[in-house]
Structure formats: structure tokens, C-alpha cells
C-alpha positions as CSV (number, residue, x, y, z in Angstrom):
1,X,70.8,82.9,178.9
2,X,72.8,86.1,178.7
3,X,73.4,86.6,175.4
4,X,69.5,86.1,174.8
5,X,68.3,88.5,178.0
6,X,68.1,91.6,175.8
7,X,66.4,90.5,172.7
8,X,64.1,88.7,175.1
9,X,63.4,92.4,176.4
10,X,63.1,94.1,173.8
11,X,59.9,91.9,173.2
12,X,58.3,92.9,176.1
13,X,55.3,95.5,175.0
14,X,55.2,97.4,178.9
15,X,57.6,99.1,181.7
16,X,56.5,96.2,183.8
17,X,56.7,93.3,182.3
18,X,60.8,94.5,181.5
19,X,60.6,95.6,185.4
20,X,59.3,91.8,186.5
21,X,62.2,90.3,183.8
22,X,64.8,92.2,185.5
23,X,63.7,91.6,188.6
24,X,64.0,87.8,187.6
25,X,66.9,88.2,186.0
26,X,68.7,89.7,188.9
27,X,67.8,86.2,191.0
28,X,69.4,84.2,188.0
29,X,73.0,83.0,188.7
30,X,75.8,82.0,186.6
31,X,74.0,78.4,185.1
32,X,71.3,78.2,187.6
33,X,67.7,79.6,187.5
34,X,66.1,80.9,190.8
35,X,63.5,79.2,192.8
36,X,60.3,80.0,194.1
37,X,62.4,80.7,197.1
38,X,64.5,83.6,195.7
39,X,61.7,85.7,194.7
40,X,59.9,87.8,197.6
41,X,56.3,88.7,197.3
42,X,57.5,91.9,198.9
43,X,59.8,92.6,195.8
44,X,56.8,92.5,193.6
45,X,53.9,93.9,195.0
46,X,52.8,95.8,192.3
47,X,52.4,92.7,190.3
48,X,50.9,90.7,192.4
49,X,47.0,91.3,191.4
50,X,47.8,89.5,187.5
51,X,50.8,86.9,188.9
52,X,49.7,83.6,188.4
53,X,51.7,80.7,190.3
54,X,52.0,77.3,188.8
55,X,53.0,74.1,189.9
56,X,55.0,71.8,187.6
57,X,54.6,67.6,188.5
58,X,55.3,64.8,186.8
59,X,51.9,62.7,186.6
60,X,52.5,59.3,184.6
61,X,53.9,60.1,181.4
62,X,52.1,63.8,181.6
63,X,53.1,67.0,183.3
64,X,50.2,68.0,185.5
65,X,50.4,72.0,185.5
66,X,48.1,73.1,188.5
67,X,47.5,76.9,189.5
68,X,49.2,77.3,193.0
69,X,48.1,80.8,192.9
70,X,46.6,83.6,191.3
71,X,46.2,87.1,191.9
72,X,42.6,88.6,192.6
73,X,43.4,90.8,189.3
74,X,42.9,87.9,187.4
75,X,39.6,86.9,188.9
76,X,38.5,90.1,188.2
77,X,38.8,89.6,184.5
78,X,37.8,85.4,184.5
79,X,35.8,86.1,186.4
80,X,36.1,83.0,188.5
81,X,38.9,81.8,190.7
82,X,41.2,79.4,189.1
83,X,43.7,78.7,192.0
84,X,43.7,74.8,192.3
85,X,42.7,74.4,188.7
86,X,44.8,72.2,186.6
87,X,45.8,73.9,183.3
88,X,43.1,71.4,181.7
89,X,40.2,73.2,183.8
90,X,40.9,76.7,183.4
91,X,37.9,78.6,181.2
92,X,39.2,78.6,178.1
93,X,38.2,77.1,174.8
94,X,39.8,73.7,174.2
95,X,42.1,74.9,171.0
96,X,43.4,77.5,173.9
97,X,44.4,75.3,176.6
98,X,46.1,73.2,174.2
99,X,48.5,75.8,173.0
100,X,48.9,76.8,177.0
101,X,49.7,73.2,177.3
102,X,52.5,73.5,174.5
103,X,53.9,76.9,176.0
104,X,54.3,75.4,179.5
105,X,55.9,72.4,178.5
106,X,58.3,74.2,176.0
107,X,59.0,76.7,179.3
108,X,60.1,73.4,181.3
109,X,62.1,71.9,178.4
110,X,64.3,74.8,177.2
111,X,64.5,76.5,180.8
112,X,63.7,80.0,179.6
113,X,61.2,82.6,179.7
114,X,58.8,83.0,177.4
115,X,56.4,86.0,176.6
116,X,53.7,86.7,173.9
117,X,49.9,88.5,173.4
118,X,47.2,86.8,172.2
119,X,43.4,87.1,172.0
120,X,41.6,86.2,175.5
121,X,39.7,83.0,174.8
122,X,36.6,82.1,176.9
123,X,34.6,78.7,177.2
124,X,30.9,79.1,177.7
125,X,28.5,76.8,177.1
126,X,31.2,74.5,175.5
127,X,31.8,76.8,172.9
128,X,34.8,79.1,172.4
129,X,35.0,82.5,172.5
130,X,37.4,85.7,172.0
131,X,36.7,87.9,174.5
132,X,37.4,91.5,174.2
133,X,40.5,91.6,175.6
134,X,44.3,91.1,174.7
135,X,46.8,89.4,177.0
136,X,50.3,90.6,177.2
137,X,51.9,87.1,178.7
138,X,55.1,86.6,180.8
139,X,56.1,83.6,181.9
140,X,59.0,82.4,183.9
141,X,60.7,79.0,185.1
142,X,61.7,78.6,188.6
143,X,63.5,75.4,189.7
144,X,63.5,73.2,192.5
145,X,66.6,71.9,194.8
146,X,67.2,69.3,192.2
147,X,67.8,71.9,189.3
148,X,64.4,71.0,187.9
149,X,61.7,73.4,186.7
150,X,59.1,72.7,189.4
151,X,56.9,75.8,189.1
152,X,56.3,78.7,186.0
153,X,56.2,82.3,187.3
154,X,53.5,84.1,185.1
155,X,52.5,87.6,184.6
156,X,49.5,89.2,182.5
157,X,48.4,92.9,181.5
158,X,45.0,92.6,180.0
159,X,44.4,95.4,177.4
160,X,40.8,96.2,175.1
161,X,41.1,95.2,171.7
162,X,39.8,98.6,170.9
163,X,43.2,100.3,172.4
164,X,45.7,98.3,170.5
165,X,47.7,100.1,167.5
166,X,45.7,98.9,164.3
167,X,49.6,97.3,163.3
168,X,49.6,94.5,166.2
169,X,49.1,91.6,165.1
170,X,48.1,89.1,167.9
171,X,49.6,85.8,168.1
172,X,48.4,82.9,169.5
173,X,50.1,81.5,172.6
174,X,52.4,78.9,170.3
175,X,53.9,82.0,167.6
């Protein structure tokens, strides 16, 4: 992961989203990625409104993601509380929670971080639709006494279409 940890920063459109990496980083050892036990909520408080906490299981021959926690920033903005709520149940349109779905699972098969910006998608009335909004994403594996990634560490900056430079392109969650 070293030789990748700058690139990866240099990704990173804010000051906090390189502070939260670096903070991560700094709980990485040689071979071994930090658990959900190495970070301290202390550590991060200034995050903690748009950290989102998500369990990884094994159900059948599926990975069930489920919402451990999420911060009362990001209620604010879904305007519904989606801790409990299995990555299939959050309010987004179905195209949406697929590509969630595929960054997740690529998090928990190659063991790094991933980050992106795309559209915020909304579900009402069974229809999908792009909300105002663009989310800067950060996500982050943490692994379990077995070595395994048993939860995703995730971070979002919501940001008006309206204020992004006219040369952004956004990408959708599986660029």
C-alpha cells in the first residue's frame, strides 16, 4: 500500500478527506490494516457528522453490507436515518445501489481505500433521481482479528452542483 498512498492522495479533492487518509494511514502497519479498534472517535471528531460505519458479513453466497452507524450530517442531507439499513435499503435509485454494491465489494477484495464524487441519487416514488448535490466519497477497509475486512470506514463532503468548477466531471461510484 505504500507505494500507492500518495497517488491515492493526490485524488482526494479536500484538506479533510487527505486529513481522515492520513489519519488512517498512520493506524496501518507493515502488512496489516487497522481495525475498527485502532481508530478513536476522539481522533476524528470533526468528521464524525458525514462518517458512515458499515458492517461487512458473509450472508450465503452474498456479502450483507449493513450501516452500523452514521453521522447526524448525513441525515441531514437524506433526510432519513439509515443506521440499521442494509446497503440494499438505503434511498437511492436502484442503478445507484448497485454500483455501491460493486464499490464495497471491490473495497473488501483488494483491501484498499477507495475514493470518488458522483451525483447524489435519490429514490422517490420508485423512480430515480439526481439530487442537487455532489458527493466527494472516502471509503476505508478495517479488518477484524482474523485479518479480514469486517467493516468499511466511509466519509462524505456533500457539495451544490452549482459550486463545482464547470471542468469536473462527475463519475459514477464504479469510474
Amino acid at each position: 500500500m505504500g507505494e500507492r498512498a500518495e497517488p491515492f492522495k493526490q485524488q482526494l479533492a479536500y484538506d479533510a478527506q487527505r486529513s481522515l487518509y492520513d489519519y488512517w494511514r498512520s493506524k496501518c502497519s507493515p502488512g496489516k490494516l487497522p481495525s475498527r479498534h485502532d481508530l478513536h472517535p476522539r481522533d476524528m471528531v470533526q468528521f464524525l457528522p458525514f462518517i458512515t460505519l458499515t458492517d461487512v458479513a458473509q450472508a450465503r453466497a452474498r456479502i450483507c453490507f449493513r450501516v452500523r452507524l452514521a453521522g447526524t450530517g448525513l441525515r441531514s442531507v437524506l433526510h432519513q436515518e439509515i443506521t440499521g439499513c442494509t446497503l440494499d435499503e438505503l434511498p437511492f435509485g436502484r442503478q445507484a445501489r448497485a454500483q455501491w454494491r460493486q464499490v464495497h465489494e471491490r473495497i473488501v477484495a483488494d483491501r484498499t481505500p477507495l475514493c470518488g464524487v458522483t451525483p447524489l441519487v435519490w429514490e422517490r416514488s420508485g423512480r430515480a433521481e439526481i439530487a442537487s448535490l455532489a458527493q466527494f466519497w472516502l471509503k476505508f477497509p478495517l479488518v477484524g482479528e482474523d485479518g479480514k475486512v469486517c467493516a468499511i470506514l466511509a466519509y462524505d463532503i456533500f457539495t451544490p452542483l452549482a459550486d463545482l468548477s464547470p471542468g469536473l466531471t462527475l463519475r459514477t461510484a464504479h469510474s
